[in-house]
Structure formats: C-alpha cells, structure tokens
TIRO-298606 format. One record per atom (N, C-alpha, C): x, y, z. Coordinates in pm, whole numbers, plus 50000, padded with zeros to 5 digits. Atoms other than C-alpha are relative to their C-alpha. Layout:
BEGIN
XYZ;...
***
This chain:
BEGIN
500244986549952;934770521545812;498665001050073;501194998149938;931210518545893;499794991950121;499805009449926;932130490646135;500485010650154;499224994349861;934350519846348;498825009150021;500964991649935;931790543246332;498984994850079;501025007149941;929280522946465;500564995450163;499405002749869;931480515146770;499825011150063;499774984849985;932660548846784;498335007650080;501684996749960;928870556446871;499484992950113;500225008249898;928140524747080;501085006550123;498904995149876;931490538947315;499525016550059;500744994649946;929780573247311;498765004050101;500845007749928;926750560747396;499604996550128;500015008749906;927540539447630;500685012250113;499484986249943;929780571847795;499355004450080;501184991249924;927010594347826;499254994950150;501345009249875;924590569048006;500964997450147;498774996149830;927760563848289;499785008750050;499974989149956;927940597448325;498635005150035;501544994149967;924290605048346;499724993050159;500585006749838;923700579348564;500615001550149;498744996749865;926740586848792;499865009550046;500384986949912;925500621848842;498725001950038;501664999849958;921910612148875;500224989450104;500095005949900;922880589549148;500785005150111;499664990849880;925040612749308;498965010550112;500884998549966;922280629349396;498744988750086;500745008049939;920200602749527;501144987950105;498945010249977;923460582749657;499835004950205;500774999449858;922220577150090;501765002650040;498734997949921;925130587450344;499834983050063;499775009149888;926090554050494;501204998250143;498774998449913;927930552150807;500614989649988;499255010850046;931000535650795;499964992550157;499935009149901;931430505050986;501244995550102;498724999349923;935060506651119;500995008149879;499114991850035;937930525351060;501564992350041;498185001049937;941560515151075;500575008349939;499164991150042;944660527850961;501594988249945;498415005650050;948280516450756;500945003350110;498734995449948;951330518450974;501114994349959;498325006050078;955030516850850;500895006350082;499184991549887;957440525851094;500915005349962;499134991950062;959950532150851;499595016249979;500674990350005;957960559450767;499735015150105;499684992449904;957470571751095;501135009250046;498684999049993;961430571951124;500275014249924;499304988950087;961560596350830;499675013350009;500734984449915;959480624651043;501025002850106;500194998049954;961730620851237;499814996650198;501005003349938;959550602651479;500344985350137;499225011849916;960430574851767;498454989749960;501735003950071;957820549951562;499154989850157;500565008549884;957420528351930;499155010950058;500754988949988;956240559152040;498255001249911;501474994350133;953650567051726;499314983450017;501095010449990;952360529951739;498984999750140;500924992149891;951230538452099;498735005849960;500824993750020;949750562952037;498584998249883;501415003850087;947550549551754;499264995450062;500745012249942;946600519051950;499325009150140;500774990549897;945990542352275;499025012450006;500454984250009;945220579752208;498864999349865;500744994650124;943720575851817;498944987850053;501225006649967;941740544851939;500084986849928;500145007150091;942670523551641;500214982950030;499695012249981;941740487951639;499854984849850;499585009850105;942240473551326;501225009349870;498834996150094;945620477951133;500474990449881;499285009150099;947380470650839;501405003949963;498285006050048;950990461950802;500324997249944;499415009050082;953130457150550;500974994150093;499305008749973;955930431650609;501195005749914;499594996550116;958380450050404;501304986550006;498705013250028;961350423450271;501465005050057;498764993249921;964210446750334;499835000150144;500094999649879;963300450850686;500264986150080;499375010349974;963210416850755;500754988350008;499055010450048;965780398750577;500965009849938;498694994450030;968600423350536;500774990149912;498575007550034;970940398650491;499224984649957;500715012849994;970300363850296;500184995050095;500345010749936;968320339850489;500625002650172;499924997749872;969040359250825;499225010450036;501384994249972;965550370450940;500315008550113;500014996549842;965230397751226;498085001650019;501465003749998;961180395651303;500085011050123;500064990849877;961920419651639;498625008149967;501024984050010;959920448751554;498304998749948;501255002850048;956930429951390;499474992150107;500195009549896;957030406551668;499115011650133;500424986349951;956650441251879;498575005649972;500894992950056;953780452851671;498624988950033;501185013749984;951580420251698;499565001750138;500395002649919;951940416651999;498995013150118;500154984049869;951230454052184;498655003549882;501474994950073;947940452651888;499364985450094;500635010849912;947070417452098;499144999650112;500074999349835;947230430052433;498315008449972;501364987450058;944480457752278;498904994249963;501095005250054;942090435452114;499905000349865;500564987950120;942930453951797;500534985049863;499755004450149;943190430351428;501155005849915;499134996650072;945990432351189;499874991049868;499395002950158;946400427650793;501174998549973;498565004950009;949450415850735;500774998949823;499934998950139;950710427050400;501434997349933;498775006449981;953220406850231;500514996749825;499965002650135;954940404249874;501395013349965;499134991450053;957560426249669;499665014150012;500934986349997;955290455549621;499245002350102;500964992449855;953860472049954;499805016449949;500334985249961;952470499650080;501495010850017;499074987749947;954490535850078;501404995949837;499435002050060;956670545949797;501534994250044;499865002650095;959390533049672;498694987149887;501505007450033;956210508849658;501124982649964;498975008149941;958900480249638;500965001150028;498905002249893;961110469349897;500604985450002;499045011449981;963090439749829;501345004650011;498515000550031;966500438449969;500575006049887;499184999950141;969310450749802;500614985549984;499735012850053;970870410949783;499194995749914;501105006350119;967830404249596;499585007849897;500034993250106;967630430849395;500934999249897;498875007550088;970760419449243;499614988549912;500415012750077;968880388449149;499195000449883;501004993750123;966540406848880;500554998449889;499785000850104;968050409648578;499085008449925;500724992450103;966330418548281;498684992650006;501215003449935;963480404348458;499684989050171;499795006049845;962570386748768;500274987250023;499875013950035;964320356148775;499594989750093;500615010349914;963490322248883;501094995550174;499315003449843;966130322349200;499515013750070;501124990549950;964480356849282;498464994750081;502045005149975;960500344749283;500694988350106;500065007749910;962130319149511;500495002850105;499294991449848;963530340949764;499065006250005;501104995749972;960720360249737;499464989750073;501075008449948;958270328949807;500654997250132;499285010949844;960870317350099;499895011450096;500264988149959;960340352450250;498504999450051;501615001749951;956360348350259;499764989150063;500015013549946;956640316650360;500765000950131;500074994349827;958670322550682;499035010450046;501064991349936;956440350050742;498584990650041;501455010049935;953030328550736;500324994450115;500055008949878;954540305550933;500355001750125;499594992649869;955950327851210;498265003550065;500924987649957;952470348951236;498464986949970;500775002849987;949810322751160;499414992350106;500525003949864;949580311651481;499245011550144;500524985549937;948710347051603;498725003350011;501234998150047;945250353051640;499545014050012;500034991150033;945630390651620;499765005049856;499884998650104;946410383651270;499184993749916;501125007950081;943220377151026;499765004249925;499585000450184;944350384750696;501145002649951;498464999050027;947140381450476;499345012849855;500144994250143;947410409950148;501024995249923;498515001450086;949630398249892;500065010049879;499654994050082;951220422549707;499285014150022;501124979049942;949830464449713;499924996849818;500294999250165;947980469049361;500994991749896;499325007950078;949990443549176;499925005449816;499945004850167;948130453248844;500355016949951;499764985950035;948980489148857;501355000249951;498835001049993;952070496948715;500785019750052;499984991549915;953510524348960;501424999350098;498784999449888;956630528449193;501354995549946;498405005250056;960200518949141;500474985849993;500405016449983;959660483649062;500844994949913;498565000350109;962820474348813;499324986349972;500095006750058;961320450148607;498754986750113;500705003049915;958210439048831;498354990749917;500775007250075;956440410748736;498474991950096;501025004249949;952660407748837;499544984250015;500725012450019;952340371448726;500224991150110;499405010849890;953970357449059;498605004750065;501204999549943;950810367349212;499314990350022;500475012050037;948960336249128;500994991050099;498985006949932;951830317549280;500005003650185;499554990749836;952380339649595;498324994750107;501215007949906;948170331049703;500154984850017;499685013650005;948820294849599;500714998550120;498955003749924;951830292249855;499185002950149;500774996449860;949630314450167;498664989349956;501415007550002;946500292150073;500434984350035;499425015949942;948750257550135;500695004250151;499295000349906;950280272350424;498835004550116;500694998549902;946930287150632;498365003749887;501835000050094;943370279850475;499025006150086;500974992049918;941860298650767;499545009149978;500004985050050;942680334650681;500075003249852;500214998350121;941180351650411;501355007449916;498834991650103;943560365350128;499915016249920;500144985050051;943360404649997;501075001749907;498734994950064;944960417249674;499055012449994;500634988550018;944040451749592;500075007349896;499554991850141;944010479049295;499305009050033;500334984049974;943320513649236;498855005249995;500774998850033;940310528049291;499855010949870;500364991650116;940310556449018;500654996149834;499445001450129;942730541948763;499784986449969;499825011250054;942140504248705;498724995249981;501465005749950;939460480748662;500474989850086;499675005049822;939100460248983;500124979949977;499935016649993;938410424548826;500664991250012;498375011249955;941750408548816;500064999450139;499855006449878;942330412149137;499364998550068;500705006949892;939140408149299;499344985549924;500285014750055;938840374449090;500854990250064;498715009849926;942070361449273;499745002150160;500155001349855;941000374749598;498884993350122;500575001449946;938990366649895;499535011250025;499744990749997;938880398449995;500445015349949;499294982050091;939080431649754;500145009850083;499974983349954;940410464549876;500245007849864;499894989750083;940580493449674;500285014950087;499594990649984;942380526449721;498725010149963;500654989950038;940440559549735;500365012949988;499234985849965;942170592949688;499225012149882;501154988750020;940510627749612;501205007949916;499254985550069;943460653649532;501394996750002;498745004650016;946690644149399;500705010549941;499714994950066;949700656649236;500694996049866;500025003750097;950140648348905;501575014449927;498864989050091;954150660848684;499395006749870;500724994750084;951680671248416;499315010350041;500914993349963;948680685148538;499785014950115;499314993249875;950380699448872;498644989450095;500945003349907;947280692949168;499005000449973;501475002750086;944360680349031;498934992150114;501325008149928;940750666149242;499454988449874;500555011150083;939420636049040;498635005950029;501154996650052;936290647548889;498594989050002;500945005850013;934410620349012;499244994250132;501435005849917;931160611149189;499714986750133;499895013149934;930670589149511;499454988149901;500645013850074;928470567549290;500874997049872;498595007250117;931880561149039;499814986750058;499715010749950;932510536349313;498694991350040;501375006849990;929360527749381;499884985149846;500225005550152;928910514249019;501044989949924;498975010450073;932060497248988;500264989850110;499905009649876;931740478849346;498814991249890;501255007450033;928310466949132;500184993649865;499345010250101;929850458348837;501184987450001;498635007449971;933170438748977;498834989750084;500825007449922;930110423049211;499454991649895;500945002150067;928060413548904;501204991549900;499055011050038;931280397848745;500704990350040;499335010849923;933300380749012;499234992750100;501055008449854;930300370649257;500315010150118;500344990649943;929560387149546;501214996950110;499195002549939;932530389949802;499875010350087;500324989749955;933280414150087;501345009549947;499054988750036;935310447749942;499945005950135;500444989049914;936670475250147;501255005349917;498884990050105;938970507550090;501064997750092;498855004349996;942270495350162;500935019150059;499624992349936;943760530550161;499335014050020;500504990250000;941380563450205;500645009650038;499094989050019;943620594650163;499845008250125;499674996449896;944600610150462;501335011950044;499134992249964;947260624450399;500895007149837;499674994950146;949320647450072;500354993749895;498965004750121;950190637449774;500765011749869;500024991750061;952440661549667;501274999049871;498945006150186;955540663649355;500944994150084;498385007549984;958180654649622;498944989750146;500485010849902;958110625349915;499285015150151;500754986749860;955790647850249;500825001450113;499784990749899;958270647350506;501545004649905;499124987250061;960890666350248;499505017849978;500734988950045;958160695350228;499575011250141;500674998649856;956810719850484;498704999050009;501245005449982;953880716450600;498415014849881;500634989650161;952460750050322;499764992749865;500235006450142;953130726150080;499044988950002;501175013449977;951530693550261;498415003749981;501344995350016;948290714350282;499655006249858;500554999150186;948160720749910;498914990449975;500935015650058;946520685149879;499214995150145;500035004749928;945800675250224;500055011450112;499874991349882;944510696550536;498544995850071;501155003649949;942060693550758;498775001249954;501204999850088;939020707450589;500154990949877;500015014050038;940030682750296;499564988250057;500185017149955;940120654550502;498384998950042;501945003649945;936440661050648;499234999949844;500845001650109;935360665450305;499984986349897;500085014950038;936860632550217;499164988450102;501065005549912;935100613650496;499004998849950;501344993050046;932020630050393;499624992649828;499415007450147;932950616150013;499664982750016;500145012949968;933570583950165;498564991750053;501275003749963;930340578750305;498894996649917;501155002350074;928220578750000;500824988149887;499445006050093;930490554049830;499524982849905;500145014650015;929330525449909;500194989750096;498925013149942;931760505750144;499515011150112;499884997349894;931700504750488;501045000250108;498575002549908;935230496050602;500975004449928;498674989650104;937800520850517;501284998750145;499015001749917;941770517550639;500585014650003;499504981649974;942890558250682;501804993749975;498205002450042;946430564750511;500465011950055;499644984649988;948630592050679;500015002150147;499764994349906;948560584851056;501325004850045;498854994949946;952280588451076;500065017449991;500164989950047;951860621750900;499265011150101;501024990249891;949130635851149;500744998150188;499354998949824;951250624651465;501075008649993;499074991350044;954080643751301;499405011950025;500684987149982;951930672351273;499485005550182;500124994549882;950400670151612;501245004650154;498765003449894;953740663551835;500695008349966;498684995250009;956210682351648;499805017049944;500614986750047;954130709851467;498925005950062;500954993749920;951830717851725;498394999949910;501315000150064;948910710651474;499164988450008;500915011150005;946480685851619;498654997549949;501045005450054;943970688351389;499464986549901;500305014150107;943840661351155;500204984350052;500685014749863;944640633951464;498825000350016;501594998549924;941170649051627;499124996249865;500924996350133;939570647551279;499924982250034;500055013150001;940700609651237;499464992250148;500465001749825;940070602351639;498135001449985;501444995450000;936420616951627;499284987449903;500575007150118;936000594551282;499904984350104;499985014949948;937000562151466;499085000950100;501055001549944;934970568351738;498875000850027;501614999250078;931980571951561;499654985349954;500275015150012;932210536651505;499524991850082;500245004649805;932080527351897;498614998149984;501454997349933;928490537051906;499214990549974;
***
C-alpha cells in the first residue's frame, strides 16, 4: 500500500511540473516561421466532392503554389485485380509534380492516409482471417515492392512513408497488424538505400518513440478541434509547447533526427465523412478563422515543415461553393515560404 501511494504522488508530481512547465513555456514559446508547406492529395477523395481530381491536382501545383506533396499509394487503386497493376494515374501525378520542380512522399503500406484509413483490395481482404495471414503480408510486401521499383528511379520522389500511424489503433482495419512494419522498412531499405523512410503517429494521442525509433524521418499529425461520439466537438486543451516538449523528449530518446507535421488540420472533423455534410456543419470544426488560428498554433510548436490536410476540401469550397477563403488562407501560407 505504501508502495502505491508513493507512486500515486511521484505520477502527481511529476503531472503538475508538465503542466506548469507547458504553460510557463507557452508563454515564452518564440513564433517560428515555418519553413515549407505542402499538402496530402488523394484523388479518390477529390472524386467524392464531386470534383474532376486532374483538374484539383492542377490547381494545387499551379494556382495554390504547392511544391512538396504527399501521396498515398493506396493498394486498391492500384492492384484491383491480383497481380494486375494499373500505375496510370500515379504515373500522371509524378510526373505533372516533375515538370514543376515540386517533391513527393510517397506513402505506401495497408494503412494510409483518409478514412477508411485502410485500403487493401477487396481480393486481399479475403486473405485476413482472424488475423493477417502469411499469404496476405506477402501480397502486401509484393505490392510495395512493385511500387519502389516503378518510382525509385524518379527523382521527384524523395521519400517513402510506410504505413499512416501504424501504432494508433484507428480506422476500419479488420484485424490490422502493426508488427509487419519492421518488415515493410526492411524490404524499402533493400530495395533503395537512398531515400529516407517516414513512419508517423499521432500527435495528441500517442507517444512518438516507436515509430520515430524505426524511422528516418518522424512525422506527426497535428489537429486542434475534432469530433469526438462522446464528447460531441471538443479543442484539445493543449499548449504549443505540448509539442515542443515531446519533439525534446522523443529527441532525447531516439537521437536527434529530422521531424515534421505530417498532417496539420485543414480541414473538419466532423461525426459523419465532410463531403456527406453541408458546409454549416463543415464549419463547426473547420473555417477559415480556425484555420488562421491553427497556423498561428503551428508556429510556436516547434517544427518547421508542416504538410496541410484538406486541400481537396478547400477547392471544393472555392469552385463549387463560391467560398474561396480557406484556398487564399492556405495560398498566402505557402507563399510566405518563397521569401
């Protein structure tokens, strides 16, 4: 008994002094400007506004300015059918970010970006079972593995992510087993030792060490105002210097590497998917004054290279809803980088 109390005290303790220090450095925490800006694109996504996504990639790469992207690779998209690849549309995307000058992340594994948050085939989803079996993880690996070897000759392309937050457990993932991870860098690290590797995890809910111990490269998610089936729409109650403090602790455990924020909120998160909602509801969580106040957020964090989530969302808005504010918002941001 005197053993728990004594913890019980040390965990208090130890509490307070976080919290003290996290709001006594909020206060002293310097604006840094960020050092580039990109953005996620999923064309599926685009599609579901809606949207002609050849169109919306344009326009990123032209009108928003954007010259560094990140792509998932989703599995369904390019292997419909076993072992009959269509690569068209990524092939498309590489190349018209080439002509530009602009960088691409190339994000590749079961679990991506954008809910359902995985996208394997349905043929391979068949292959699961009551867990992920070993002729699975090998259609998986044969999947990343044509991919490297299509795209590492690209020199648009200078980084691979494997997997979106692997250690989170999150999305419609039927029996989703983090441990192929390990495996999945192994396979991109024999196939191109050039380009660095990125896994990522959450910035408010996890701790970051697992996967920036496996990575070259950490990202971390940043999101301000969510919606939660409990709570309803809740702001996370916490301090640029949270991240501050846990970039300095994950630094102070795994060695010093370069982080950045993978996805900086951009766009709603509300109870149903955003283009089922109108746009009354999207601005519950997500509107323009938000977004400048996330920026603004972002700046004292820490990091200097943030990827903006939500341009499909804001081209939707500007093209179809006559509301171009939150393009100009993101536009203005990127080209604050130029200077």
């Amino acid at each position: 008994m005197k053993f728990f109390k004594t913890l019980l005290r040390i965990l208090i303790i130890t509490s307070a002094v976080f919290f003290a220090v996290s709001f006594f450095l909020i206060r002293r925490a310097p604006i840094q400007p960020p050092r580039a800006y990109g953005v996620t694109f999923a064309a599926f996504y685009a599609e579901e506004f809606g949207l002609d996504w050849k169109e919306t990639y344009h326009a990123v790469l032209d009108d928003l300015g954007v010259r560094a992207l990140r792509i998932p690779v989703y599995w369904n998209r390019v292997e419909p059918e076993q072992n009959r690849f269509s690569f068209d549309d990524l092939d498309w995307q590489v190349a018209e970010a080439k002509k530009r000058g602009a960088t691409i992340v190339l994000v590749l594994g079961r679990k991506l970006p954008r809910w359902p948050e995985c996208h394997e085939p349905e043929w391979a989803r068949q292959l699961i079972g009551a867990k992920q079996s070993d002729e699975f993880n090998n259609k998986l690996l044969h999947y990343i593995q044509t991919t490297i070897e299509r795209y590492r000759g690209e020199s648009a392309v200078t980084m691979w992510q494997i997997e979106n937050e692997p250690y989170l457990p999150f999305g419609d993932c039927k029996n989703y087993d983090s441990g192929m991870v390990d495996e999945e860098i192994a396979l991109v690290k024999s196939l191109d030792s050039a380009r660095p590797v990125m896994v990522t995890d959450s910035g408010e809910l996890s701790l970051w060490v697992k996967a920036a111990r496996r990575s070259d490269v950490f990202g971390s998610t940043m999101y301000r105002t969510v919606h939660n089936k409990i709570f309803g729409t809740i702001t996370y109650p916490l301090p640029p210097s949270f991240f501050r403090l846990k970039h300095s602790i994950t630094e102070l455990v795994v060695g010093k590497k370069p982080m950045i924020i993978v996805e900086l909120q951009g766009e709603p998160w509300s109870r149903e998917a955003t283009p089922k909602l109108t746009i009354d509801d999207h601005y519950e969580t997500m509107n323009p004054e938000t977004f400048q106040k996330i920026l603004r957020y972002s700046s004292r964090t820490g990091f200097d290279t943030f990827y903006l989530w939500g341009v499909e969302w804001w081209y939707w808005l500007k093209t179809k809803e006559g509301e171009p504010e939150m393009w100009n918002i993101a536009k203005e941001a990127i080209r604050s980088t130029e200077k």
